[in-house]
KEKE-3310 file (N, C-alpha, C; in steps of 0.2 Angstrom, whole numbers, plus 5000, padded with zeros to 4 digits):
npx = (4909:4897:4887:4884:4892:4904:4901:4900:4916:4922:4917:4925:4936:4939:4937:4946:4959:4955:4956:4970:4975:4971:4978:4991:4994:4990:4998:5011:5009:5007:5018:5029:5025:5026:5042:5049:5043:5047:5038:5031:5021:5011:5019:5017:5009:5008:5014:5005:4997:5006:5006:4993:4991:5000:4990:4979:4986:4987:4971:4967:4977:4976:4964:4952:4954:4945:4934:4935:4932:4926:4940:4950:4958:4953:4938:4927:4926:4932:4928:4935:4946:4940:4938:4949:4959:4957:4956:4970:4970:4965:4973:4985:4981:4978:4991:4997:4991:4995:5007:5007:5002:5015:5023:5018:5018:5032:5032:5026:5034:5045:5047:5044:5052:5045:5039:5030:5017:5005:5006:5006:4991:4985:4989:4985:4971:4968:4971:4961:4949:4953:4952:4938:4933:4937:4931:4918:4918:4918:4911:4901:4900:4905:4890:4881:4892:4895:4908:4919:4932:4931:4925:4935:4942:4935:4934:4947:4949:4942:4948:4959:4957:4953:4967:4970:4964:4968:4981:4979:4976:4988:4996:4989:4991:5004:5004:4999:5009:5010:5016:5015:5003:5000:5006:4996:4984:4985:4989:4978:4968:4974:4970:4959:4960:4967:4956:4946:4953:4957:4944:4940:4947:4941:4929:4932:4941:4932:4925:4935:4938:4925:4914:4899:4883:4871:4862:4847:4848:4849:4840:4829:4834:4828:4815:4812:4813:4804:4791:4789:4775:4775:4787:4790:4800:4812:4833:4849:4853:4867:4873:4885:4898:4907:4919:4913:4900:4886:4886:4874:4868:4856:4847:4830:4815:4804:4786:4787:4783:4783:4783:4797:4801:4791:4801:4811:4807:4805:4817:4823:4815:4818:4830:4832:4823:4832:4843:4839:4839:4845:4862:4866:4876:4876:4866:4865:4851:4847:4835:4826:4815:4803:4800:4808:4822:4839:4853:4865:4861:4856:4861:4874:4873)
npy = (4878:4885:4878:4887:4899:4890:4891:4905:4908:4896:4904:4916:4915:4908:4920:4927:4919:4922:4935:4937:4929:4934:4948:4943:4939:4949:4958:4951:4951:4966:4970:4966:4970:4984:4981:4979:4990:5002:5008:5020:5020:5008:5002:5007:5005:4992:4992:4996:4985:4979:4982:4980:4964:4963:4964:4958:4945:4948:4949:4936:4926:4933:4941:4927:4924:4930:4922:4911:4902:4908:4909:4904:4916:4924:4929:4935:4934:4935:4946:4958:4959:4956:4970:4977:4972:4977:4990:4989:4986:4998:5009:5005:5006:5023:5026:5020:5029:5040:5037:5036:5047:5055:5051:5055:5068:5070:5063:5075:5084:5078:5074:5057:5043:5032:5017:5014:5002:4988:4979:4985:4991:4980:4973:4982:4982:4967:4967:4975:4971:4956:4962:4969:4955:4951:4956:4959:4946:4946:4955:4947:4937:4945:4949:4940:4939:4952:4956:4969:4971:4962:4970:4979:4975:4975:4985:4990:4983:4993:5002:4998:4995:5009:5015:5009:5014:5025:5023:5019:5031:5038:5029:5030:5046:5043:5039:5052:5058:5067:5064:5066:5067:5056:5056:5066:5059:5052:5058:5062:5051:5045:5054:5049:5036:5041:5046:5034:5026:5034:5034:5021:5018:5025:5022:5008:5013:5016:5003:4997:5007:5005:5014:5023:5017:5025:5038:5036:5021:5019:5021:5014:5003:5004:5006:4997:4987:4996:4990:4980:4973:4969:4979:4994:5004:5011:5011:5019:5015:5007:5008:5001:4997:4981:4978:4972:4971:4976:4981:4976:4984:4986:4992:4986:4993:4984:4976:4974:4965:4954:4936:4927:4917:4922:4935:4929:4923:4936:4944:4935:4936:4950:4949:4941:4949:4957:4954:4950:4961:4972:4968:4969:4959:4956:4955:4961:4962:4968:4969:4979:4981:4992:5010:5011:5017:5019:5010:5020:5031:5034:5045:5042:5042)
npz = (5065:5057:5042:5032:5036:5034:5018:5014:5019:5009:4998:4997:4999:4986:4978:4983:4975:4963:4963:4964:4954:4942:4944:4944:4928:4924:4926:4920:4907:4904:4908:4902:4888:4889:4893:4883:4873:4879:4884:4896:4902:4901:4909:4921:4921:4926:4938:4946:4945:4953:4966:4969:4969:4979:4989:4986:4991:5005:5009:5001:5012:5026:5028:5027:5040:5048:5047:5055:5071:5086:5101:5115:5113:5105:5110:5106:5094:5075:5070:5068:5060:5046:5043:5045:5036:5025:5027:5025:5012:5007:5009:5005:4991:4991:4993:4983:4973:4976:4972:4957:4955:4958:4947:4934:4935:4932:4924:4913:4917:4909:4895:4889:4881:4870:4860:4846:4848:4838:4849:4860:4862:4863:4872:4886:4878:4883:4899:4902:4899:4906:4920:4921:4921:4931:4942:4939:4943:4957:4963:4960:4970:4981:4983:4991:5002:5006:5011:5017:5014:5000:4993:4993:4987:4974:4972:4968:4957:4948:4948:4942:4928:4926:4925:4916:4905:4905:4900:4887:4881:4883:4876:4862:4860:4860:4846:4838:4840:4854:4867:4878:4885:4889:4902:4907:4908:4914:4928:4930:4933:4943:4955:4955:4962:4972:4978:4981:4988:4999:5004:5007:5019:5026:5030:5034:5045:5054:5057:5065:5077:5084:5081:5080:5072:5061:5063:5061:5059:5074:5077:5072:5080:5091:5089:5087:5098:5108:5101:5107:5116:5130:5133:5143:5142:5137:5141:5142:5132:5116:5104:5094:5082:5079:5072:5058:5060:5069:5086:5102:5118:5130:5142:5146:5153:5163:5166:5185:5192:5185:5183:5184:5176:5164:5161:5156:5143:5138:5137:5129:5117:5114:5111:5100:5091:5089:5084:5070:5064:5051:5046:5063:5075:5087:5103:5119:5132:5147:5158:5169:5183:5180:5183:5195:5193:5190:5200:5198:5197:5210:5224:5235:5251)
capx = (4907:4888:4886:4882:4898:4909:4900:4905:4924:4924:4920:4929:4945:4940:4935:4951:4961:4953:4961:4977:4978:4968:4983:4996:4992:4989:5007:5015:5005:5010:5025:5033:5025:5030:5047:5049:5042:5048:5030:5028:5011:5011:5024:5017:4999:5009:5019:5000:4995:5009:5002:4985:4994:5001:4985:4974:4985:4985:4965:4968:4979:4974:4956:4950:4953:4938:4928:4938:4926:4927:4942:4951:4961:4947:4933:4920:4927:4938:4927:4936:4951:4940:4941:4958:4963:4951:4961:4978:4972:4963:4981:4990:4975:4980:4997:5000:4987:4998:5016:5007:5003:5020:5027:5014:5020:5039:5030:5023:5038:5051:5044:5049:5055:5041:5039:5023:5016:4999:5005:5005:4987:4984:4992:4980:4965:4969:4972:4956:4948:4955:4951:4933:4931:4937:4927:4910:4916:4923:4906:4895:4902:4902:4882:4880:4895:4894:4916:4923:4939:4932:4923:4939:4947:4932:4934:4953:4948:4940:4954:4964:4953:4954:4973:4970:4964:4971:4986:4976:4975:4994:4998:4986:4996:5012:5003:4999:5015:5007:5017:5013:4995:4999:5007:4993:4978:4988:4988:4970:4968:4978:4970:4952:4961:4967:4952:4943:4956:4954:4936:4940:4952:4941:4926:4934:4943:4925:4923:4940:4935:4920:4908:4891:4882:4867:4857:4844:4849:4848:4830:4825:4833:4824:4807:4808:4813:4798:4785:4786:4771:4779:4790:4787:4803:4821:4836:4855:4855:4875:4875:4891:4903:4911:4920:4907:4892:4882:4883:4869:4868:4851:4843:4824:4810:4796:4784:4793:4781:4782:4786:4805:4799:4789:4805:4816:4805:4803:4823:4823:4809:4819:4837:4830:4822:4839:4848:4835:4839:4849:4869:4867:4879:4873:4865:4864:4847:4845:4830:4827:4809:4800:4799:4814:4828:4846:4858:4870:4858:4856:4868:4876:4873)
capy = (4883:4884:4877:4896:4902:4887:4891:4911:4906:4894:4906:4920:4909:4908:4927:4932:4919:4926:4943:4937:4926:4941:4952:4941:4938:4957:4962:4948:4954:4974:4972:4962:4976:4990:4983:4977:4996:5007:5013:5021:5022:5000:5000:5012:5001:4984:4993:4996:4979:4973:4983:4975:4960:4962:4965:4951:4941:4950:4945:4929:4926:4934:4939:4923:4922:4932:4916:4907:4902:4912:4903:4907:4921:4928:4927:4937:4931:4936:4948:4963:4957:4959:4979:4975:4967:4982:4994:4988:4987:5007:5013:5002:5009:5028:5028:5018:5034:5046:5039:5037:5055:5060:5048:5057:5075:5068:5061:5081:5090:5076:5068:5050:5037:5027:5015:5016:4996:4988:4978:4990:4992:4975:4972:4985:4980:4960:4972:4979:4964:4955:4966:4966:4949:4949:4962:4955:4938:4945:4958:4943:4932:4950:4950:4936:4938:4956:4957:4974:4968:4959:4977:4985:4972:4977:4992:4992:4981:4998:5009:4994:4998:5017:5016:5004:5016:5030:5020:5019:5036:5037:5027:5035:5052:5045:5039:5056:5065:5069:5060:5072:5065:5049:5057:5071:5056:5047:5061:5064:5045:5045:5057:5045:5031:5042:5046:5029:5021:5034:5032:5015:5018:5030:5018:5003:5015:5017:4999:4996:5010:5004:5020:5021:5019:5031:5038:5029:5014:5018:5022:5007:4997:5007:5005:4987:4988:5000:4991:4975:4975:4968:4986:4999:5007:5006:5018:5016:5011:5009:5003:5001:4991:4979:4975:4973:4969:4979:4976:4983:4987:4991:4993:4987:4992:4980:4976:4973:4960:4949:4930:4925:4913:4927:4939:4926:4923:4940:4944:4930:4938:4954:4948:4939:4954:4964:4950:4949:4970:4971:4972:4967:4955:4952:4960:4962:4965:4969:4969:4985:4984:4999:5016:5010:5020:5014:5010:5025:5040:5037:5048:5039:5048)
capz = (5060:5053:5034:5029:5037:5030:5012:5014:5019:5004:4992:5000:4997:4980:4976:4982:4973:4957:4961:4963:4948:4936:4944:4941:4923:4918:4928:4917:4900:4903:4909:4896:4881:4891:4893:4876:4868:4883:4887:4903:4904:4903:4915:4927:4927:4928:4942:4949:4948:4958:4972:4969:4968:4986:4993:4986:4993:5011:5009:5003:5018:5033:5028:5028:5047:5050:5047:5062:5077:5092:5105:5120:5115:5103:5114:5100:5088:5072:5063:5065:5054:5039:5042:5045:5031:5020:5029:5021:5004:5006:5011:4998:4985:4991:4993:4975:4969:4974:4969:4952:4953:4954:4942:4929:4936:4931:4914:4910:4915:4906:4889:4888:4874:4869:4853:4846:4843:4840:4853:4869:4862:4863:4880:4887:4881:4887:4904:4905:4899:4913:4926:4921:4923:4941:4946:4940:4950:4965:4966:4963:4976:4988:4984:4996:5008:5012:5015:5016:5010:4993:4991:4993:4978:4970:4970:4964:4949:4943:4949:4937:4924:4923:4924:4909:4899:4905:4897:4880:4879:4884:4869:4856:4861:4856:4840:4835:4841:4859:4873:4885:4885:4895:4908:4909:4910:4921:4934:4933:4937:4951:4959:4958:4963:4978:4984:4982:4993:5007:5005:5008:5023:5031:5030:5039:5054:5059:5060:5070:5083:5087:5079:5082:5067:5058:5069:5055:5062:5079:5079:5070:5082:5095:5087:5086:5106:5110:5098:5110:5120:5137:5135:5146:5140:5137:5142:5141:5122:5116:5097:5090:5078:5082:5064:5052:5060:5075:5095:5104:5122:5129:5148:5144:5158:5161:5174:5191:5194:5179:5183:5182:5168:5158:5159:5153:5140:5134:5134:5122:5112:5111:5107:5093:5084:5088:5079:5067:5060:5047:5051:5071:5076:5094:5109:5126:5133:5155:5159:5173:5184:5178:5188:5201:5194:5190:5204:5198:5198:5216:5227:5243:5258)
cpx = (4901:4891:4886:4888:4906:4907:4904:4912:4927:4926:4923:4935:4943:4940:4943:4959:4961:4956:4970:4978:4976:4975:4991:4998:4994:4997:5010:5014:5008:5014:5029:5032:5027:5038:5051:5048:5043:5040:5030:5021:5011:5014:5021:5010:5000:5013:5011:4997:5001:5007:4997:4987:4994:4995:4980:4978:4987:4978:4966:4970:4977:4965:4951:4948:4949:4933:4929:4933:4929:4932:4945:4955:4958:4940:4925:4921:4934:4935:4931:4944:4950:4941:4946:4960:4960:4957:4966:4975:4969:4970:4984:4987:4978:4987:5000:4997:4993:5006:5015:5004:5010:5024:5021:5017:5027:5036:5030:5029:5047:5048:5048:5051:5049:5041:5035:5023:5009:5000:5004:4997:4983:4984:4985:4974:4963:4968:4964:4949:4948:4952:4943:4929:4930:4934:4921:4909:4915:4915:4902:4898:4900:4893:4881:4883:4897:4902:4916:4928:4937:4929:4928:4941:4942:4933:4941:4954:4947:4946:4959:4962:4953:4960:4973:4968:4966:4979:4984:4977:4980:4995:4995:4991:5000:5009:5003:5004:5012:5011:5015:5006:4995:5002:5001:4984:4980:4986:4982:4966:4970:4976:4962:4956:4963:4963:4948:4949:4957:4949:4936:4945:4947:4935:4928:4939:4938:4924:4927:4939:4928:4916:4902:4889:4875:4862:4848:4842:4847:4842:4827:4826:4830:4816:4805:4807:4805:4792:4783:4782:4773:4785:4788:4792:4811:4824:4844:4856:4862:4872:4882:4894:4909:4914:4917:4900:4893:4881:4879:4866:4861:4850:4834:4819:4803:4794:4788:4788:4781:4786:4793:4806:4800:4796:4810:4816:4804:4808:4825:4820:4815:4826:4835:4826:4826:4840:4845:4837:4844:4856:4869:4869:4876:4870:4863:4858:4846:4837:4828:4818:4809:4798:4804:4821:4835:4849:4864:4864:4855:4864:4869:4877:4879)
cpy = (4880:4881:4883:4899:4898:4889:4898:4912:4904:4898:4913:4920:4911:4914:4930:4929:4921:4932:4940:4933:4931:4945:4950:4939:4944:4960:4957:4952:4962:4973:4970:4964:4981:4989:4982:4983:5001:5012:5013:5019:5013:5000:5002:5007:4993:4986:4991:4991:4976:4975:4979:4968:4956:4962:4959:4945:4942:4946:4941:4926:4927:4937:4934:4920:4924:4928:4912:4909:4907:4906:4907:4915:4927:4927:4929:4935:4935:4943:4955:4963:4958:4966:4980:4975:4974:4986:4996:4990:4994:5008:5009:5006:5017:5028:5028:5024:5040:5044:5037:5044:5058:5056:5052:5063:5076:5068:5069:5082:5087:5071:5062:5048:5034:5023:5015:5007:4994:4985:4980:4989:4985:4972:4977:4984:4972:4964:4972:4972:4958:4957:4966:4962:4948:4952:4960:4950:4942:4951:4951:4938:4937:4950:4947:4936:4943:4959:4963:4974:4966:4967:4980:4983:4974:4983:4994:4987:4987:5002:5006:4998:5004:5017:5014:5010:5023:5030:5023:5025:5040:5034:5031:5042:5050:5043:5047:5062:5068:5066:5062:5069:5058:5051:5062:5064:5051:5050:5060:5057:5041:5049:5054:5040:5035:5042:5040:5026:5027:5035:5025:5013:5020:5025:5012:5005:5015:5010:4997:4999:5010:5011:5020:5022:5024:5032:5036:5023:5013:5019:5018:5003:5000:5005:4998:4987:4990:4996:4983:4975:4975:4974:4990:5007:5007:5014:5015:5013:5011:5002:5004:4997:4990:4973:4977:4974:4977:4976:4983:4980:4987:4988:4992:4988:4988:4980:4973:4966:4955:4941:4930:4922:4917:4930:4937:4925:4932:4942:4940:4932:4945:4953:4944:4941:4958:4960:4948:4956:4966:4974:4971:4961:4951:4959:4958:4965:4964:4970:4975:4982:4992:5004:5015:5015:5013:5016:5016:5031:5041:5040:5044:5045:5049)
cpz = (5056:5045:5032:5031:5033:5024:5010:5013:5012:4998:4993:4996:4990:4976:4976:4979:4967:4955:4961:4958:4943:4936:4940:4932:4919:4920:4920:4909:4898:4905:4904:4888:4883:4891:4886:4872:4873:4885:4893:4906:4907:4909:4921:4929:4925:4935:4948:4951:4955:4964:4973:4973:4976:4989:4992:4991:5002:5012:5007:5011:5026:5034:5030:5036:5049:5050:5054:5067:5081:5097:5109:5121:5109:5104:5109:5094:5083:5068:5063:5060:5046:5040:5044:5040:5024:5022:5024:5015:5003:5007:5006:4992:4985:4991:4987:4970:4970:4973:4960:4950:4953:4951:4936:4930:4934:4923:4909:4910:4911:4902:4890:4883:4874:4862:4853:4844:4845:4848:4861:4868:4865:4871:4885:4887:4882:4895:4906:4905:4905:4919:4927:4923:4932:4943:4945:4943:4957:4968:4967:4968:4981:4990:4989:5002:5011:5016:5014:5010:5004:4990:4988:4987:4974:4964:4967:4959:4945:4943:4943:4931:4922:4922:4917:4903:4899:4898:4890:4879:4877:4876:4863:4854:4859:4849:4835:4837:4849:4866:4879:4890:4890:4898:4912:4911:4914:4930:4935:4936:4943:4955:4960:4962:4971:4982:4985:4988:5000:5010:5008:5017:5029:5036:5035:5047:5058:5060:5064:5077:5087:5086:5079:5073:5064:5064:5065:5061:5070:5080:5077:5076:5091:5096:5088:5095:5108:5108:5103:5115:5126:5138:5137:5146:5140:5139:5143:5134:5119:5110:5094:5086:5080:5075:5060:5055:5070:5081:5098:5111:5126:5137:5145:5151:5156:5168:5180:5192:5190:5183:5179:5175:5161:5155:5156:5144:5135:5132:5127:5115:5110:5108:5098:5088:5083:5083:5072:5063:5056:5048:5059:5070:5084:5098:5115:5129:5142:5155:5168:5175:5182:5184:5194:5200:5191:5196:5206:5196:5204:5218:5233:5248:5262)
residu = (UNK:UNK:UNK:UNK:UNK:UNK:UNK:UNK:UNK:UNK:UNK:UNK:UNK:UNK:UNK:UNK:UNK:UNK:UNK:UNK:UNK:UNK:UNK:UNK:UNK:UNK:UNK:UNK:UNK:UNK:UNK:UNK:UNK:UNK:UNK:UNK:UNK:UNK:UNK:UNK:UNK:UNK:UNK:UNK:UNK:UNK:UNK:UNK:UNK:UNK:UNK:UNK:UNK:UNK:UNK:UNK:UNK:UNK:UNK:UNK:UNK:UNK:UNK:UNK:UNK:UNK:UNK:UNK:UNK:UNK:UNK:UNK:UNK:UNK:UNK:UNK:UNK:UNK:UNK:UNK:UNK:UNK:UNK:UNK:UNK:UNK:UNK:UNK:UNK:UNK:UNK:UNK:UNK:UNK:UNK:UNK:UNK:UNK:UNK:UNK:UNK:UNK:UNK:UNK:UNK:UNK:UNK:UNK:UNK:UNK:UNK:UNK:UNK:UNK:UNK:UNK:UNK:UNK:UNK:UNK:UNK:UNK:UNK:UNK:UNK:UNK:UNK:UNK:UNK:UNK:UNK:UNK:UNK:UNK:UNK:UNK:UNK:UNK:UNK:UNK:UNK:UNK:UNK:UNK:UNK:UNK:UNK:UNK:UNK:UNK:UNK:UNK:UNK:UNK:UNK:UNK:UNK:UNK:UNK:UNK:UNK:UNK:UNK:UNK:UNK:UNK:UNK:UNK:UNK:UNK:UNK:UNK:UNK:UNK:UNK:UNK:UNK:UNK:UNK:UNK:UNK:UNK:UNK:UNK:UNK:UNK:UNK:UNK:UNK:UNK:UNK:UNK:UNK:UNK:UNK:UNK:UNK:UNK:UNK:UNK:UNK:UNK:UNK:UNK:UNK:UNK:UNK:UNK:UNK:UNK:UNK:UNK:UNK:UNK:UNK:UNK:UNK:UNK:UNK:UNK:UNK:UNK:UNK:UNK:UNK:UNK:UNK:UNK:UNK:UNK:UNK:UNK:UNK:UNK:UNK:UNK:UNK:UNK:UNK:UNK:UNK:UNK:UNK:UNK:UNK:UNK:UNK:UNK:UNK:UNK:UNK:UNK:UNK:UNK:UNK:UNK:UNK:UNK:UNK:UNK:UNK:UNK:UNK:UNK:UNK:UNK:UNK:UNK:UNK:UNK:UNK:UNK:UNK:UNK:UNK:UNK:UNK:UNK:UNK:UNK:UNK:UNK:UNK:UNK:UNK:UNK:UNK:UNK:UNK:UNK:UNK:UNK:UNK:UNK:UNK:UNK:UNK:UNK:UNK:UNK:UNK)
# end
């Protein structure tokens, strides 16, 4: 493993032990004022960390394996396990959206018992607090590593966060005679958190099934192809994803006459400006003489 990949892995490890101690901390915190003054609302967004909870440590765990070399029974490697492991926590992130949508729809149509104390308030914004924190690590560590997966925990630090205050709002309304209020901005938060987490589902089936990406992208890495002098043109182009990163495919035409040397020499030239784009994991470049045809658009007599 490169320096630059074991440094990745390192703090990888360390991003996503961050979520799972932030999580474990804020369940212990709301859960222990919610069951102390029977507030839903708390309970309902310690219930939501425990999901989190479960998921950081899926990524701890099995994300990490995306760093692992390439070996006999993963010949490319591991990468497509981070969009694997992203996957899970979108589906954890939607599903927990919509069983706190209908435990909010239960709230409207059946007021609860809640105590009113500063402490819920308190608990709450320790909570959001919290959640914060790990969200500004765990992006800046992402800035350099680029994981799906810490994205995903990113991005259900903020879902943490708006449950947080949906909470807050929740409690104020039982302040003023209003209980109704915390199960009514609970729904409406449940149905962000739904849709970020099948944002984040949909996002990582495209890199499991191997999707081609923007047609942007495909031109760029076309341009680079076309702009090398010794190209006389390319055909059969196949970009796809393979995980995270870009595998790219290409038939390149060049003189039929060129030295074996030169051509080997030019291959080299052009695989090292694919892998050079932004996002290309590797490529495959054939080398075609120019004006002969491929093999398969003759017909056999």
């Amino acid at each position: 493993m490169s320096e630059g990949a074991h440094r990745h892995r390192r703090d990888f490890r360390r991003a996503a032990w961050v979520n799972v101690l932030g999580n474990t901390v804020k369940i212990a915190v709301e859960g222990a004022a919610g069951l102390a003054f029977g507030s839903f609302s708390l309970l309902a967004d310690a219930a939501h960390s425990l999901a989190d909870l479960v998921a950081s440590v899926v990524v701890l765990v099995w994300g990490t394996s995306s760093y692992d070399e390439p070996d006999d029974t993963h010949p490319h490697g591991h990468d497509r396990i981070e969009p694997l492991t992203a996957l899970f926590v979108g589906a954890v992130i939607a599903l927990l959206g919509l069983s706190l949508l209908n435990e909010s729809v239960q709230g409207i149509l059946y007021s609860t018992d809640v105590t009113f104390s500063p402490l819920l308030l308190g608990a709450l914004a320790f909570a959001i607090v919290d959640m914060y924190l790990v969200y500004r690590y765990t992006q800046a560590i992402n800035h350099e590593i680029g994981s799906t997966a810490l994205e995903a925990l990113a991005v259900d630090c903020l879902n943490d966060i708006y449950t947080s205050l949906a909470a807050v709002i929740g409690v104020t309304g039982v302040v003023f005679g209003v209980p109704e209020l915390d199960a009514v901005a609970g729904g409406l938060v449940s149905l962000i958190v739904v849709s970020q987490g099948v944002a984040i589902a949909r996002e990582n089936v495209d890199y499991l099934v191997g999707a081609a990406p923007s047609s942007e992208k495909r031109e760029a890495i076309s341009r680079t192809l076309r702009n090398h002098p010794g190209v006389q043109g390319i055909h059969d182009l196949t970009v796809y994803y393979d995980g995270t990163v870009l595998e790219v495919e290409v038939h390149v035409e060049v003189d039929g006459e060129m030295p074996l040397r030169d051509a080997h020499d030019l291959e080299t030239a052009l695989v090292t400006a694919l892998r050079e784009q932004d996002d290309v994991g590797d490529a495959h470049v054939h080398l075609d003489p120019s004006g002969i045809g491929e093999w398969k658009d003759h017909v056999e007599s």
